[in-house]
C-alpha positions in Angstrom: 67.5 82.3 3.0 64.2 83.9 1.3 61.0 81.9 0.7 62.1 82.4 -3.5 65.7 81.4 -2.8 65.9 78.7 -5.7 63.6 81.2 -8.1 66.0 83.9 -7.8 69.3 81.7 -8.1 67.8 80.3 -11.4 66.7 83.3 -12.7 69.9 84.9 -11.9 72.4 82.0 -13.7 69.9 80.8 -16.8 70.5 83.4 -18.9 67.4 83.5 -20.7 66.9 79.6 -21.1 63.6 77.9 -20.0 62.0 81.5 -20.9 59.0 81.5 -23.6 59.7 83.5 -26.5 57.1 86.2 -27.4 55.3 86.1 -30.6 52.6 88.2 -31.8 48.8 86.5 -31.7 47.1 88.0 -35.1 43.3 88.3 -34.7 41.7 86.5 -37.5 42.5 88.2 -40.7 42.8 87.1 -44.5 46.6 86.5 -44.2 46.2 84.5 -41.1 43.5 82.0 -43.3 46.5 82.2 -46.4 49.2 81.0 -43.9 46.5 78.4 -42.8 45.8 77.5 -46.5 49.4 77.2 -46.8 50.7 74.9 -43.4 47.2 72.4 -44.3 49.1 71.7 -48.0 52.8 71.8 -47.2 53.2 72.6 -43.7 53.4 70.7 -40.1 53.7 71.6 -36.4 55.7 69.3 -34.1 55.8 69.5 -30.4 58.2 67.0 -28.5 59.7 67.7 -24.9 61.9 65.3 -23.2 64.5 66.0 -20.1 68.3 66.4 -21.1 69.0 65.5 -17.8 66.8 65.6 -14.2 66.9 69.6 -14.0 67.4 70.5 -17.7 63.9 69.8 -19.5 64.3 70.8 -23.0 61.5 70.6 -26.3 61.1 71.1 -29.9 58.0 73.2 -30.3 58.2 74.4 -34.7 56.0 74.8 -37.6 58.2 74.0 -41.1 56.7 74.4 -44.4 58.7 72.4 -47.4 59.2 72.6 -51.0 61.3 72.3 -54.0 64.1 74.8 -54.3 63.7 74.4 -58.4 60.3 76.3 -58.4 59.0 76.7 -54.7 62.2 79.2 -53.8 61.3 82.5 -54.5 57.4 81.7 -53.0 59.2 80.4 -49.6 61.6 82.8 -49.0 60.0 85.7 -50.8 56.2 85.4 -49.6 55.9 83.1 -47.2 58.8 84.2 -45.4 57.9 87.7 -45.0 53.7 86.4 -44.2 54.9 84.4 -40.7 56.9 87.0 -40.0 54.9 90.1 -40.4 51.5 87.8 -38.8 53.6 86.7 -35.6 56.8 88.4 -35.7 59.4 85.6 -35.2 62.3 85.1 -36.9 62.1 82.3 -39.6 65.0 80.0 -40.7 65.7 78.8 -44.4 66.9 75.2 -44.7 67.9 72.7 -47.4 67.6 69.0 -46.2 70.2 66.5 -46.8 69.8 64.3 -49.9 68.4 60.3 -49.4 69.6 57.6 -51.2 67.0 55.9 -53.3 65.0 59.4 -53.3 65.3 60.9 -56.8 64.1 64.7 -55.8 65.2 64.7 -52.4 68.7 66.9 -53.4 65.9 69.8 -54.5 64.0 69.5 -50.9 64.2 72.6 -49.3 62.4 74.0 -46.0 61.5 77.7 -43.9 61.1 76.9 -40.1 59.6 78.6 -37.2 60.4 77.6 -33.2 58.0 78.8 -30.5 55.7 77.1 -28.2 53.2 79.9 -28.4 53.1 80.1 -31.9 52.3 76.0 -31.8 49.8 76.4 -28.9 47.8 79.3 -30.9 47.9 76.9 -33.8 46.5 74.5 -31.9 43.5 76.9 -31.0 43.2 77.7 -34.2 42.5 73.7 -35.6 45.6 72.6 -36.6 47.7 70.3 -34.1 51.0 69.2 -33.8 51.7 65.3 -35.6 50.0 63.6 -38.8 48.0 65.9 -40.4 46.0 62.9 -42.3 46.0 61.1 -38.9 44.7 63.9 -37.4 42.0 64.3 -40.3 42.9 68.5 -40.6 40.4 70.5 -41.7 38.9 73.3 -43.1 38.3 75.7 -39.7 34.7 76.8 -39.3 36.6 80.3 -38.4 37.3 80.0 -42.5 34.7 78.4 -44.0 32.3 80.7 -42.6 33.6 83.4 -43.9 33.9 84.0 -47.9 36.7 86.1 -47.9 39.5 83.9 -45.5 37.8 81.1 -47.7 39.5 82.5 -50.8 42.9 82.8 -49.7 43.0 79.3 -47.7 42.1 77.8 -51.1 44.7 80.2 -52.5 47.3 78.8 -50.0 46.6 75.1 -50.7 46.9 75.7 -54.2 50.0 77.2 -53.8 51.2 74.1 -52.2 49.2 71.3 -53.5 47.9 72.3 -56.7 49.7 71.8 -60.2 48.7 74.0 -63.3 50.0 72.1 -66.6 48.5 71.4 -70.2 46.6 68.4 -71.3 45.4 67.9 -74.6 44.9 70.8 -77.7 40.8 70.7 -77.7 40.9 71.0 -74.1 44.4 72.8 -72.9 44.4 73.6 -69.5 44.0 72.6 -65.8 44.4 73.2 -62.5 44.6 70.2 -60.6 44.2 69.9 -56.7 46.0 67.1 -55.0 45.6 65.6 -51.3 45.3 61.9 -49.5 42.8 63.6 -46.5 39.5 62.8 -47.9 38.1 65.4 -45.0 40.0 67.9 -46.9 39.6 67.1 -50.8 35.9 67.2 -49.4 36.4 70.9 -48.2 38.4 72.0 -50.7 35.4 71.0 -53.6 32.4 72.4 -51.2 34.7 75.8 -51.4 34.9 75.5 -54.4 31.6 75.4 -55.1 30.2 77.7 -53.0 32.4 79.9 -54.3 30.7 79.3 -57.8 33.8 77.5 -59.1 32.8 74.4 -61.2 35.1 71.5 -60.3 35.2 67.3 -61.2 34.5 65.1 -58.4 37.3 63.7 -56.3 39.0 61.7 -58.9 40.9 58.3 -57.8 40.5 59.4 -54.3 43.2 62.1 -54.5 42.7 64.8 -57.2 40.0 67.4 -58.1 40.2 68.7 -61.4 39.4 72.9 -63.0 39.3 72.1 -66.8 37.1 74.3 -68.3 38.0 78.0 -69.8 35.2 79.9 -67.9 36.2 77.9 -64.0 39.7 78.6 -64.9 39.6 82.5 -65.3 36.7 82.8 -61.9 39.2 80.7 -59.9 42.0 83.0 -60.8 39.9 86.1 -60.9 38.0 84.8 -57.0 41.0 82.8 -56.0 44.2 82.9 -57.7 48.3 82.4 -57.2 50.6 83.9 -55.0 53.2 80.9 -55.8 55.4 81.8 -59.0 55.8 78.7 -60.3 51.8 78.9 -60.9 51.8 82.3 -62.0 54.4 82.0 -64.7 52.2 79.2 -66.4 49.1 81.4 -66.2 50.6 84.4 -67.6 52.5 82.4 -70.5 49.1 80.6 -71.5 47.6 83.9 -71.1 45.2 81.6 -68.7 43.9 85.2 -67.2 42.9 86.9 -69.9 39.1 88.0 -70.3 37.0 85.7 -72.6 36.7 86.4 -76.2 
């Protein structure tokens, strides 16, 4: 028998399994820092391997991004969707999870999901490893900050996910609010901010930093802005983007 005996037998009878799927690697571009924005708020990457049996090693290697199916829909499936696939071109699933008992909103939870290992090992690369994102203490990349324009859209993308737009009182109407429990990131998030000339509160009970006035409201959405829906309808019906009288 040849030297490769074994290779060729396997590769022969596996039909395509142990084989690494292809993705493509984006160079750094603004909608690769807008998908970043977006997996830092309401995305993770999980990479497990384990053996099935002695010869049959198999792995979950994913990125999934959640939401709620009453207002995040459209922005999933619609936008981010079509932003993974046209940056890596991989095919992206759409998922609903099963409802919890003693979870009032979990019947709403809805997911998109992407497998590949290369897609998780150029994630990894990029900043952003597989597990616990708090545990991990994920960050603003210095491939972002250090660039004004990637800066923009990241903060775009974790408002999409983490921030809330809502009214408050009648002398003082509106906010953007941006909420997170990785003080690394609140931290990054208000420096952006302020670089970017875009007055914000201090971190408020640990968690939340606030836009309240007219003025920071229209130069976030005029330097910043929505690409989630839910977001957008609010600003449009407040008429939150209109110039200043």
């Amino acid at each position: 028998m040849s030297d490769n005996w074994g290779q060729s037998k396997w590769g022969k009878n596996s039909r395509g399994k142990g084989r690494t799927k292809e993705i493509r690697i984006p160079p750094n571009c603004s909608e690769l820092a807008e998908f970043y924005g977006i997996i830092l708020g309401d995305g993770n990457s999980h990479k497990t391997s384990f053996y099935k049996s002695r010869n049959n090693k198999r792995g979950v290697y994913m990125i999934r991004i959640v939401g709620d199916s009453r207002h995040d829909y459209l922005y999933l499936t619609q936008y981010v969707k079509l932003l993974i696939e046209r940056l890596f071109e991989i095919k992206v699933r759409i998922g609903k999870f099963k409802p919890k008992k003693n979870f009032v909103n979990s019947q709403n939870a809805m997911f998109i999901e992407a497998h590949s290992v290369k897609l998780i090992n150029f994630l990894e690369e990029k900043g952003f490893p597989s597990g616990n994102k708090i545990k991990n203490k994920l960050r603003i990349p210095d491939w972002i900050n250090q660039n004004e324009d990637y800066l923009r859209v990241c903060l775009r993308g974790l408002y999409d996910t983490n921030g809330s737009v809502y009214k408050i009182t009648n002398q003082n109407p509106h906010q953007f609010c941006f909420t997170n429990y990785n003080q690394g990131l609140l931290n990054d998030v208000r420096n952006g901010l302020l670089s970017l000339i875009i007055n914000c509160s201090k971190i408020s009970k640990g968690k939340d930093i606030y836009i309240t006035k007219k003025e920071e409201l229209r130069k976030f959405l005029k330097g910043v802005g929505f690409s989630n829906d839910r977001h957008l309808k609010k600003v449009r019906m407040w008429n939150l983007d209109s110039p200043v009288v």
